[in-house]
Structure formats: C-alpha cells, structure tokens
N, C-alpha and C positions, 0 to 999 in steps of 0.2 A: 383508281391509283391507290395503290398501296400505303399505308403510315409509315411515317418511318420510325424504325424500331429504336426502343427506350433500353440505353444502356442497362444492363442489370447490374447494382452495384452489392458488392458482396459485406453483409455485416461479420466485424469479427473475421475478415481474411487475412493472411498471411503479414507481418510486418514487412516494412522495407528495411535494409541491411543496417544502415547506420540509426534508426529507431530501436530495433532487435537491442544493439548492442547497448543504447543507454539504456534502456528498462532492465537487461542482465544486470548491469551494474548498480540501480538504483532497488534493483529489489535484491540484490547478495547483502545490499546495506540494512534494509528494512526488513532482509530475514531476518539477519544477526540483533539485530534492535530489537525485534519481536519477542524474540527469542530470550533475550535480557528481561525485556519486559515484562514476559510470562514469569522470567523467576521471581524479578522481584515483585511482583501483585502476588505473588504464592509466597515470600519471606512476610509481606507486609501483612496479608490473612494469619501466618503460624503467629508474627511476634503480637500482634493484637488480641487473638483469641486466646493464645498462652497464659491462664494467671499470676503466673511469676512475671512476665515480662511486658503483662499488659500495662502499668503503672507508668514503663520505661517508654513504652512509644506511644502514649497521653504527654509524657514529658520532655521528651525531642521534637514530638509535632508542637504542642506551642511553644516550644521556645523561642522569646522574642530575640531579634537580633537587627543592629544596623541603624542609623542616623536618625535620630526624631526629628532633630531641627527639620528634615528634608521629607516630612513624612512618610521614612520608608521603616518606620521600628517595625518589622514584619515580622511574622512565626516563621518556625523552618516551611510547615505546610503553605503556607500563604506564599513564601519564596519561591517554593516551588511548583507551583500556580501559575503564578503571575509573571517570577521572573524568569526558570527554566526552561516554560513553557516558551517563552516571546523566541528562547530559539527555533524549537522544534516549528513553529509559525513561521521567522525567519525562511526555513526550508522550504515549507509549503510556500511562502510567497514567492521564493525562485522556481519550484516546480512549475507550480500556477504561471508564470510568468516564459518559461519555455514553452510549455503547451501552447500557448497563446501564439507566440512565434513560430515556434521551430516545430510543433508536436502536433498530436491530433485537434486539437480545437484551432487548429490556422484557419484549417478546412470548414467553411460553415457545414459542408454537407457531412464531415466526417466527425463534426465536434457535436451535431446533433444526437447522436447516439448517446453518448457518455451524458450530456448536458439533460438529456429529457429522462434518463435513466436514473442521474443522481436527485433529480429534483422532484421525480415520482416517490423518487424511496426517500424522499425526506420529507413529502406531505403526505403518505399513506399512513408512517408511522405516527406522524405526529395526530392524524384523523383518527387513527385507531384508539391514540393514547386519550383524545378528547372525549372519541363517544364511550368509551370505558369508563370514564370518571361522571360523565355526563349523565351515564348508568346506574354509578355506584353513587355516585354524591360527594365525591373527590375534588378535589384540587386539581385548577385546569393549570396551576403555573407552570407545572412538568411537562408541558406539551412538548418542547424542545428538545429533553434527554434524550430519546428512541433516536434521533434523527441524524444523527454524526457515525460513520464508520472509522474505524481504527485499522489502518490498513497495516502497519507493524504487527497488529497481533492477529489480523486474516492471513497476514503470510506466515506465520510463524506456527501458528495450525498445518499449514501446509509443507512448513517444513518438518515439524514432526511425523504427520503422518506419510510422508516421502510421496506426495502425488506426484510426477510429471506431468502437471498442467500445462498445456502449449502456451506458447509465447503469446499469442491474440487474448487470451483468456486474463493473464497475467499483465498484461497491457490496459485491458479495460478496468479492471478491477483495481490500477493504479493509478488513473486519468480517470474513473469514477471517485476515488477517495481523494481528487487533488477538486473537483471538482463540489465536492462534497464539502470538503475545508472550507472553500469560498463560503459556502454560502453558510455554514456553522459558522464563519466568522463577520457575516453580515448580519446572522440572527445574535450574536453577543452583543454587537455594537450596536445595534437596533434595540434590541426589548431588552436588554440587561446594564443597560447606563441608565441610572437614575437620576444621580446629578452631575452637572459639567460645570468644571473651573474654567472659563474662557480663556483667563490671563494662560494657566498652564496648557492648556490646549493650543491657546499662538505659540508658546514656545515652542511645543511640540510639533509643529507647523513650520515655524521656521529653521526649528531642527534637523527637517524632513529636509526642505528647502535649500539648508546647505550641503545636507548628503548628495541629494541629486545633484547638484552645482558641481560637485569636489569630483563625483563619478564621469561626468561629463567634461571636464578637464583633464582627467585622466589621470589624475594623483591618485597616488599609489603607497601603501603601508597601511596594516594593519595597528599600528599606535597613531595614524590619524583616525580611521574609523569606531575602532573599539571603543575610546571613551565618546567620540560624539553618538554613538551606540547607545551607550548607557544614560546621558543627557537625555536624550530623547523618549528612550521606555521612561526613565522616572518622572519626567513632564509629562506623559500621557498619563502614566499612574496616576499621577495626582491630578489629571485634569478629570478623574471620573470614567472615563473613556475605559476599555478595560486593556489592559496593559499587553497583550500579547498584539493589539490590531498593530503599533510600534514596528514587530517582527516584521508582520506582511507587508506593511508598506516600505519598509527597506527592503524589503525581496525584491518585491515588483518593481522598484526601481532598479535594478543590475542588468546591464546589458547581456539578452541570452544569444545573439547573433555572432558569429565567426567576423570578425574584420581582416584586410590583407596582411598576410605573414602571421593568423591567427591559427594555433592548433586548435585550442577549445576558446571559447567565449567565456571572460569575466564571470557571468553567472556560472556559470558549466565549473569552472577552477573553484570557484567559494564556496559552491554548494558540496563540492567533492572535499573540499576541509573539512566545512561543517558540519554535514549529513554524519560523518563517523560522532563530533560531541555530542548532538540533538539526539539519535537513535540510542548511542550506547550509554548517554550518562545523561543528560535532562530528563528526558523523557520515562526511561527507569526509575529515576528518584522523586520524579511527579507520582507514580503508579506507586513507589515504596511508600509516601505520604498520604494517599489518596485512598489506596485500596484497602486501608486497613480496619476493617469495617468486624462487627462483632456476628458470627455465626453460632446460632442452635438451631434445633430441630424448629423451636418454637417458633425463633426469627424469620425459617425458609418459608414455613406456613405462612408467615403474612404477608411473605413475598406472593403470594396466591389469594390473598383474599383481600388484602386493602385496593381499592381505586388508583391510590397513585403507583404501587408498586405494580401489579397486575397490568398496567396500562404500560408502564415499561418495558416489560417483559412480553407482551402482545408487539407491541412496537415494533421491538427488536426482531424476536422471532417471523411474527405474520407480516405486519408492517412491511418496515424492510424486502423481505421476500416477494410480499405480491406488486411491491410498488417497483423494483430494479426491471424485473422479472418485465411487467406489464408494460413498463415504458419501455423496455427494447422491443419489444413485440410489436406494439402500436406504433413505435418509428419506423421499424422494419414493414408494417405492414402499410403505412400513409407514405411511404416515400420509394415504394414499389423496391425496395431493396432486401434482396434474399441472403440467407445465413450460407455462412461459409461452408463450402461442402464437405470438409473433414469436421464438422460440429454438428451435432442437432440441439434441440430447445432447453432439454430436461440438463444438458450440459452449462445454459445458461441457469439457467432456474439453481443448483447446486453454487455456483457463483453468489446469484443472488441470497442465496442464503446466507454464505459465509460473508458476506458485505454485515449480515448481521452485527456482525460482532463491533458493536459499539463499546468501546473502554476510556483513552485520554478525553475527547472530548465531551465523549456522552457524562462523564465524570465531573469535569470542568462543567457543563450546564445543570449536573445537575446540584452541585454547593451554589452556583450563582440562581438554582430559580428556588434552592428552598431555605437562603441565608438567611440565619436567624431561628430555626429550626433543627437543631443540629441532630434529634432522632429523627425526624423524617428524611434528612440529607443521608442518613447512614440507612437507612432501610432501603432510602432509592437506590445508591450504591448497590447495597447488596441486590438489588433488582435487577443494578445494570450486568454485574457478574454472572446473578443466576441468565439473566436472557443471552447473554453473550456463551455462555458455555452450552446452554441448551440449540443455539444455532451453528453452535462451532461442530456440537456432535451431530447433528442434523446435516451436513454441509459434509462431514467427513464422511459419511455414510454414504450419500448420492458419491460424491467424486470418487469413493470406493470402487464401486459397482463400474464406473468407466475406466478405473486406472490402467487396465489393460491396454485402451484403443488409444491413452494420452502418454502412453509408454512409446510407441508405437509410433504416434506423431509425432515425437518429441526426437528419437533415434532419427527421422525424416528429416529434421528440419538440423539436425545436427553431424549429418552425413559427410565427408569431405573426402571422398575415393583419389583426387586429384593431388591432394594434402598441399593445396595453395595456402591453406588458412580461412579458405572461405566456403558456408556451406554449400554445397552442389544444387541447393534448391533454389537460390539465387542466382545461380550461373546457367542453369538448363537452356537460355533462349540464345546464349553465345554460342558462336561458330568454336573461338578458341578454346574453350572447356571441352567441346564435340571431337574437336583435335586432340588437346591435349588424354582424354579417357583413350583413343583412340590409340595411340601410341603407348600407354600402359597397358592397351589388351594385348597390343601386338607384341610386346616385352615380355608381357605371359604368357603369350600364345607360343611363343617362339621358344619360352623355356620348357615349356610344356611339352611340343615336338623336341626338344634336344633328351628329357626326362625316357619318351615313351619309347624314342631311337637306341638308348643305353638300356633300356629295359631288353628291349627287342631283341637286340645284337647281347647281353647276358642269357637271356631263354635258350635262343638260339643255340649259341655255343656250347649251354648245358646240353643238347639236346644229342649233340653229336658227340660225348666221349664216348670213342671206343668200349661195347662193355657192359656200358651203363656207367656211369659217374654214379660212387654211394655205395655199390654191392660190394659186401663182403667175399672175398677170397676173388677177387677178380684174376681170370686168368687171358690168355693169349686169344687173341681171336679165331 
C-alpha cells in the first residue's frame, strides 16, 4: 500500500488578499520613512564632517535639556535615543503583536520560516563579529551591533533603485525585520541593563498594569494614554531598564483582532496614526543625532583594519547574508517545503543581503556596547554605514540582474481585466470572475464583428463605383 502523500507547502508563495494589502500599506509608510531617513544620515555625515559647521552639531547634540529633579536632564542625542526611539518600538510592538495574531507567525508552520531566518542572521553575524575580534585581539562587547536589520532603509534602497520586488519577498523581509526587533530588543534588555532601580521598575510595572486595564475597558482618548505614556518610559528610564522596551510593551498590549461592527482593530487604527510620526520624524532625527560621525580617508581604513570595526562590517555584509540566506534554505529543506515557483534561491540570497543593511538599531547597540568610549563608538558607527552601504550595493546589483522577471510578476499580480478592484490572480478559482471575463470578451468580440462588418460593406462599396472611384477625368461608362 501506497504512503500517503505529504502536502508540499510552498516558501515565499503568493500573499492572501487582505495580507497583500496591509504589507502595501505598511511598506508605502516605511518607504517614505526610509527614504527621510537616508536624507537625514546624509544631512547628519555633511553637517558633522563640514569644518564650519562641525562645532554647531557637537553643540545641539549635547545640549542638555528637561527636568533634573525627574532624572530626565538629557542631551538632544540621548532624547533621541531613548525617547524618540521608544516610538518607533512603540510600532514594532504593534507590528510584532499583529503577526502573532492576525499575520504570518499565527501559523507555527508558516512563522517558522521568518523565525529561523531572523535568528540565523542574527547569530551568524554576531559569530563572525566574535571570531574576527577573537583573531584580531579586539573587543568582544560589539558582538551585538551586526545583528539588527533597518528595514526603513532596506526599503528605501529599493525604492531608489525602483526594483518591483513581488509582494512575497516584500512580505518576508518585513516579518523578518519585525522579527528581528524582538529579539534586538531582548538582546538590549538582557546584556545592556547594568543596573535596576526596582522602586522605578514597579512603577513602570504598574504603569504597564494600568494601560492594560484602561485598554481592556475600553476607554478611549488619547489625553488618557499620552501622558500615562510618558509616566511609564520615564519610570523605566530611570529604572535602568533601557527606555525604549516601555514602547514595545505598550504595543504588544493593543488589541490587533477585528471585534463585531469592527472595520480595523484598535491596534491596526494606532499604528496607522503613529507609524506616519515614528517613520517620518523620530526615527529621522534619531539618524540626524546618531549618524554624524567624522569621515577621512584615514578613518575608512580603520574601518578595515581594527577588530572591532572589521567584525562589523563582516557581520553586516557576510554575517547577515549567509545566516538569512542559510536558514531559509535549512527550513525549506527540514520541513520538505519547496520555493515558490515564480522565485528561485539566488532571489532569496539578494534579500538576504539587503537585510544587511543594519542602521537605527545596529546604531543604538552600538553607543550602548561602547559607552564610555566615545572614539570607538564613532568608528563602529562609521563601520555600521560603511557595512550597510557595501550590502545595499551588493543587494542592488543581484536584484538588478532579476528586475526584469520581478517586473513581470509584479504586472501578474496586479492585473485586474474585470476592473472589480480586485487582482484577477485572486479571483482565477471563481466561477463568477470566469463569467464575469466572459461577458467582456463577448462585448469585444461583438464590437469587433460590428468594426470588421463596416469595414467590409466600406471595401465593398468602394469596390463597385462605376469607373473606378479616384481616376482622374472619369468619363461615362
């Protein structure tokens, strides 16, 4: 007797219709953010390396500002760290917290992919950066930096170089960098809390405590949540803790579920306010404070020869690449599940590379593994720039070479002959789509016979003036 046959489940196939449509919408946000982003990490390189204007942004980054009693007298750069940052977290804990429910990670079988993808390409990098330093005689604290992906500035590469990468590619690459956050933001809270104020840590606890409470009752207004928002980050600030986990845990608290007479879910509404402030203004003037790091010839070189920058820069580049890359392949290949048929491998691998591109958090880990150092904080910086652009051209290059076949897919999947509103690639297994084309051929078929019948009967009738119809001096027959 025969086995019986083992479904074959397809990696990286087709979206379902109402998935499609929030990932459109969530990366038009995170293009435009990227996009911002890229300018200002390129304002914040001119006004830093500029002599004239280098003095000016040494003097707006520390400038202290904001409440001592409450220990919050922060720099502008520290604010924008700790406090603009706790938005863009904010996001990620509602993303993270959709997936979970509504998105690919519901699915254990289908969150496996993303999950063993994000977690290859964050221990590869980080083994790379270890045996690199372990090599040179470097500092193992950076291990961490390579390991975070920036998915605002992977898409915003993409929106420059105008690829139409299909929707499945686009998909992974942002359930791998939501996925990615997680665990960027359990490696903060893990190995970068030194010391804990418990008293402020319960507040921030019970802080927590009332959000959830007030969300579950079903109270409503943003002048209730805003300031007990802000109670909260600065109780965890000061509890040690690092200010941005605040964000994710009021994310992950927001209902991402449709209830009755629900268009969109609470989370789905918040995150579509906020995702426009965290992309277009937190996260820009994080990058404006953060990237402005000092460039010479001399400085690129030791991006290349010191242990800890070289280990970042490996990370990012090799790292990253062979870890994404390896664990799609290994899950594809241990859970007898094959790649979708409009893709092949090298299409992943080009992904994996652009995951490379580590910036807000690789950034953020790396002032928190080398504080107190403030030239090797700015040479890692500049390590994470040089590795992030050396994987962005690397990345542009491969998805070059397909852009033709992801033109192609992309006009597929955005086809709509019926002009319902909906693409035809989703409708194919319906009877009334089969109908409804059906009836528009016969409307052109039918104009088409009324076209070829007036033609015919014009030919025709030219055919028989007396004569010749046209000749000059035409005379009597």
């Amino acid at each position: 007797m025969a086995a019986p046959s083992t479904s074959n489940r397809k990696v990286l196939g087709r979206l379902s219709l109402p998935e499609r449509t929030f990932v459109a919408d969530a990366l038009r946000t995170e293009t435009v953010g990227g996009v911002l982003l890229l300018v200002a990490a390129i304002a914040a390189l001119v006004w830093a390396n500029i002599p004239a204007l280098h003095d000016s942004y040494e003097s707006v980054s520390h400038f202290h500002f904001g409440p001592e009693a409450l220990g919050l007298h922060l720099s502008v750069a520290h604010w924008a760290a700790d406090g603009l940052l706790a938005v863009f977290f904010f996001v990620a804990g509602i993303e993270l917290k959709r997936e979970l429910v509504a998105g690919d990670l519901r699915d254990p079988k289908a969150a496996a992919l993303p999950v063993a993808a994000a977690l290859c390409g964050m221990a590869v990098p980080a083994l790379v950066y270890t045996l690199t330093n372990l090599t040179g005689g470097g500092s193992l604290d950076g291990w961490a930096v390579p390991t975070a992906t920036d998915i605002a500035f992977a898409l915003a590469v993409l929106a420059v170089i105008g690829t139409s990468l299909p929707s499945a590619l686009r998909a992974f690459l942002l359930t791998l960098a939501v996925v990615d956050d997680l665990f960027a933001i359990l490696i903060i809270a893990v190995f970068f809390t030194e010391r804990i104020d418990f008293a402020a840590l319960g507040g921030a606890v019970v802080g927590l405590a009332v959000f959830w409470l007030l969300l579950r009752k079903g109270v409503r207004g943003w002048y209730v949540y805003v300031p007990l928002a802000l109670v909260i980050w600065a109780l965890m600030y000061n509890s040690g803790v690092h200010a941005t986990i605040a964000g994710v845990a009021m994310g992950l608290m927001l209902r991402c579920t449709t209830g009755e007479g629900e268009a969109h879910s609470p989370g789905e509404h918040v995150e579509h306010l906020v995702r426009p402030l965290s992309a277009g203004l937190a996260v820009p003037l994080f990058a404006l404070f953060s990237a402005g790091v000092a460039v010479s010839g001399s400085a690129l070189g030791d991006v290349f020869t010191k242990p800890e920058t070289l280990g970042v820069v490996l990370g990012l580049v090799v790292g990253k690449a062979l870890g994404i890359f390896g664990g799609t392949w290994l899950t594809a290949r241990f859970t007898r599940a094959s790649l979708s048929d409009d893709l092949a491998w090298p299409d992943v691998f080009a992904v994996a590379t652009l995951a490379g591109i580590g910036f807000t958090v690789s950034l953020l880990i790396g002032e928190l593994a080398f504080d107190g150092d403030a030239v090797l904080t700015d040479e890692v910086k500049a390590a994470v720039l040089t590795g992030s652009l050396i994987a962005a051209t690397l990345a542009t290059v491969l998805l070059k070479l397909r852009n033709t076949r992801y033109r192609r897919l992309c006009e597929n999947e955005e086809r709509d002959d019926d002009l319902d509103g909906i693409p035809d690639i989703y409708e194919e297994d319906e009877p009334e789509y089969h109908l409804r084309m059906a009836e528009i051929h016969e409307r052109k078929a039918a104009e088409h016979r009324r076209i070829a019948q007036e033609k015919a009967v014009a030919r025709h009738g030219l055919a028989e003036v007396p004569g010749g119809a046209g000749e000059e001096d035409d005379g009597p027959a």
